[in-house]
N, C-alpha and C positions, 0 to 999 in steps of 0.2 A: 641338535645337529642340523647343518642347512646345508642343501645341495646344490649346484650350481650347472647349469648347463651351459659352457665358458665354450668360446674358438669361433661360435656367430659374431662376436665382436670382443677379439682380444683384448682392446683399448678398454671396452666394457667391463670387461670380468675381472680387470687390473681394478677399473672403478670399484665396481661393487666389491671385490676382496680387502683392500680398502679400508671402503666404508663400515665394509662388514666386521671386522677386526678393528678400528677405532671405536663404532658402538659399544662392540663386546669390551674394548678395556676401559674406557669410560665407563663398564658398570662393575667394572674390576672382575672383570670375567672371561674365562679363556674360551677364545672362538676353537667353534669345533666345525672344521667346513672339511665338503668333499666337492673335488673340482672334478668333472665328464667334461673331455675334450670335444667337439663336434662338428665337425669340417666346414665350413662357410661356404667354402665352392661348392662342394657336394648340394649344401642346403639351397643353392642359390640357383646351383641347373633343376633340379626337384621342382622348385618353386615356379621357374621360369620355362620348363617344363607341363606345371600346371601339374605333377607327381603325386596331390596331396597325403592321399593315401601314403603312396613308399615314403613319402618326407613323414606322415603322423608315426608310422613303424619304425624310421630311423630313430627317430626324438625319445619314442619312448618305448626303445630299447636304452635311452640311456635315461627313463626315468626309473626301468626297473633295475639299474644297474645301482643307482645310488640307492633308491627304496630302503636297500638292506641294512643303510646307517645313519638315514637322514630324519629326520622329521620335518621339515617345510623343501622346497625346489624353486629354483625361479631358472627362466632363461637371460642370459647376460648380453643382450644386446640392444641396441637399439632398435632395430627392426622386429624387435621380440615381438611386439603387442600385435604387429602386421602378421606376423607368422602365427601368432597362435589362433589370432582372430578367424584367418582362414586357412584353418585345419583344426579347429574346436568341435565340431562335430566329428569329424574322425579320430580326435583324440581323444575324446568323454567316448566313444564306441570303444574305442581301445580300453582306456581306461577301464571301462566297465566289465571285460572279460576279464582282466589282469585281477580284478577284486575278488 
C-alpha cells in the first residue's frame, strides 16, 4: 500500500497516480493507493509565513492518518523536495514521537 499526500500539486498527484497505477499493471498487479488531501494555500501561507513547525504538524497529521494502511508515503508536488527539505528536522522530531 502507498500513500500519497496529493492537493500540493493537484496536476502532481494526477502524475504520480498515474504513473503509479501503470507500474502496478505492468507487473499485473493491482495498485492499492490512498490519496490525503492537503490544502496548497494553507501550506503556502505556513511556508510563507515561515510556520514550519504548524506546516511539520499539518503534514504529518496526515502521515499518521494514512500510516494505518500504507506502507511507503511520498508528497505529490513539485515543490515537495523544497518543503520537506526545510521542515526535515521538524518532521524526523515529529516523526520521532509518533514511533
Amino acid at each position: 500500500m502507498i500513500g500519497i499526500i496529493g492537493g500540493l500539486g493537484v496536476g502532481a498527484t494526477i502524475h504520480y497516480y498515474t504513473a503509479l497505477v501503470e507500474a502496478f499493471r505492468q507487473r499485473d498487479l493491482e495498485a492499492r493507493l490512498l490519496i490525503a488531501h492537503a490544502e496548497a494555500e494553507r501550506v503556502r501561507l505556513l511556508i510563507g509565513d515561515r510556520k514550519l513547525e504548524e506546516l511539520a504538524v499539518y503534514l504529518t497529521n496526515f502521515i499518521d492518518q494514512l500510516a494505518a494502511g500504507r506502507d511507503h508515503s511520498c508528497g505529490a508536488s513539485g515543490g515537495a523536495a523544497y518543503l520537506f527539505r526545510s521542515a526535515q528536522p521538524i518532521v524526523e522530531a515529529a516523526a520521532g514521537e509518533h514511533a
